[in-house]
N, C-alpha and C positions, 0 to 999 in steps of 0.2 A: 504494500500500500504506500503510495506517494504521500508523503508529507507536507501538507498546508503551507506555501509560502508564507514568510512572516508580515506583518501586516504592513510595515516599512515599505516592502518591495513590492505591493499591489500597486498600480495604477486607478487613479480614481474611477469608477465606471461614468458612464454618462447617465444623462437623464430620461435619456432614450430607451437605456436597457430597465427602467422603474418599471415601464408601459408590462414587462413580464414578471416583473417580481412578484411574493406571496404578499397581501398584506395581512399584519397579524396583531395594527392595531389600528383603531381611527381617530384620531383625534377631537377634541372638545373645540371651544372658542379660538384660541389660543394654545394649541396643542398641538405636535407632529404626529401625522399617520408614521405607519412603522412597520417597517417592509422587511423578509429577507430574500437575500440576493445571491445568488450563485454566481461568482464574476470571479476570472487571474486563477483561477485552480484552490478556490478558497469561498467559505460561506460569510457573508457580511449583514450588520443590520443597516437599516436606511434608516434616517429620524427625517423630514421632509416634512417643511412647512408650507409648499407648494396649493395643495388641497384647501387650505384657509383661505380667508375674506379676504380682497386686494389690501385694507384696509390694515390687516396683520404680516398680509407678505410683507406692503411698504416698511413698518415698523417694528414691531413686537415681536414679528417670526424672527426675521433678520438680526436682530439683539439678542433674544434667547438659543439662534443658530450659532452663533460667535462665542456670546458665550461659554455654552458646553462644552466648544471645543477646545474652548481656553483648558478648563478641565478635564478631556480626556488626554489634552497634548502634556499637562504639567503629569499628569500619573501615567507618561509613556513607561514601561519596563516596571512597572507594579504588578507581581503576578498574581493579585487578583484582579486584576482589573484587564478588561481584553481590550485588545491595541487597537491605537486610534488610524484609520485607513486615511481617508481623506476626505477633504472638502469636495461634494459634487456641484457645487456652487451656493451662493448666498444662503439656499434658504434649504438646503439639503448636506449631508454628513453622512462616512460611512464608518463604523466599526467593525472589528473582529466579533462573528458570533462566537459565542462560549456558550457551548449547550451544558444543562444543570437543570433542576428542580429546585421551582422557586421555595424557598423557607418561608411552614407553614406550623402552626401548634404541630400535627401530628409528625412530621418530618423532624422537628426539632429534639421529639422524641429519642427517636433513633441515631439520633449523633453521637457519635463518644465526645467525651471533654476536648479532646485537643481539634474539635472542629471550632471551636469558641474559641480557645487562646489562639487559634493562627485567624482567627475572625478580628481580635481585639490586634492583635500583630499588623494585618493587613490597614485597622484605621489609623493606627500608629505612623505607620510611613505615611497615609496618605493625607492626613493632619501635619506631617514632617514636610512635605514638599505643597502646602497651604490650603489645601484642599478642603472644606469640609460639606459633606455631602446633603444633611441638612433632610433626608427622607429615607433614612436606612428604616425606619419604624415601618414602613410600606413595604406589605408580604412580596413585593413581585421587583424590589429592589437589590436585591439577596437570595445569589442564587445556590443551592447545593453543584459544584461542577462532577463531573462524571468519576472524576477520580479522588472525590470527597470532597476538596478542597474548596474553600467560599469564595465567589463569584460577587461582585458588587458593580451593580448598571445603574446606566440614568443618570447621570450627572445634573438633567434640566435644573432644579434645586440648587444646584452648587454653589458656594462661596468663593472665589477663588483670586488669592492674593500674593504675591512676588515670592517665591521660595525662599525663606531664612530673615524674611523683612520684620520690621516690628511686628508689621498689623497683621503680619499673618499669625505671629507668635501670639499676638493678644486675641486672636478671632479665634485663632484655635483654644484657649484657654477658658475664652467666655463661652463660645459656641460647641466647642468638640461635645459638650457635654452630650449635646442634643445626639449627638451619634450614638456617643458608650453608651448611652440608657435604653438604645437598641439594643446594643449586644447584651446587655442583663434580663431585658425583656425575652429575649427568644432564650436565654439560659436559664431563666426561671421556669418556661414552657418546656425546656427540655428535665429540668430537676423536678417538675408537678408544684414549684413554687408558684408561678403564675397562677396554674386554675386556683388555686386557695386562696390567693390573694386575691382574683377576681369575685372569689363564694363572699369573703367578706363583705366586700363592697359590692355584691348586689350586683356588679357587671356580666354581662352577656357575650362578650366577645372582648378581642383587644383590637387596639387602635392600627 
């Protein structure tokens, strides 16, 4: 079996070849549809702000497309994180697919411990090069990858400020928080902490 070029050495596909891709989300207001694409001897995702209002092409798509890619371009060579392809112009982007099973209560079940410490490992770096993702709490953010290993997509959320600068030392300080309290949330759901603690409080599900 040929092995996947690395996402470096793809060429950006066009937008031409979208017209056959699957799509596998639709966007809201303000949201990209979300393709994937068979292109370069390798599977990729599209995020395409194309299908929106002229109204959000002109602005909003185009800001939140630049964006993200601010953030997948700072966590190039983070190996949870799958590799940023390219820009297929302003209002479209392609990544590296990483297939995995999104993290769910009953999946968190079945983790050993060291799926959590290389989870907590993986925001560590990606808080280290200023990242912070700001929607790890979101079941389909976080993925289990095939070979165990935790997967984290989506950037759209993202905070993302100069590698090693103040602000990013103080945004990660004030903000990471918002992350790690993902990772104890899905580790309480995997230790049977979560459901208890949701029995007390009366809650029906988690956020």
């Amino acid at each position: 079996m040929t092995a996947a070029p690395a996402p470096s050495a793809i060429l950006a596909p066009t937008r031409s070849e979208l017209a056959g891709a699957q799509r596998i989300s639709t966007g809201g207001f303000a949201n990209p549809d979300v393709f994937v694409l068979d292109h370069g001897g390798a599977r990729l995702v599209v995020k395409d702000f194309a299908p929106r209002s002229w109204l959000v092409r002109a602005t909003l798509g185009r800001w939140i497309a630049r964006r993200e890619q601010r953030a997948w371009r700072a966590l190039a060579g983070c190996a949870a994180v799958p590799g940023f392809v390219a820009a297929i112009d302003a209002l479209a982007f392609a990544v590296e697919h990483r297939a995995g099973r999104p993290l769910s209560r009953s999946l968190a079940r079945e983790l050993p411990p060291v799926f959590f410490a290389r989870l907590e490992a993986a925001i560590a770096e990606m808080h280290a090069r200023g990242v912070v993702h700001l929607d790890l709490r979101h079941q389909g953010n976080m993925l289990v990858g095939e070979d165990g290993a935790p997967v984290l997509v989506d950037f759209g959320s993202a905070l993302v400020l100069p590698r090693g600068s103040c602000a990013a030392r103080v945004a990660c300080a004030l903000l990471g928080w918002i992350d790690r309290s993902a990772v104890r949330k899905w580790r309480d759901y995997a230790t049977g902490a979560g459901a208890s603690s949701r029995g007390a409080r009366g809650e029906s599900r988690p956020t």
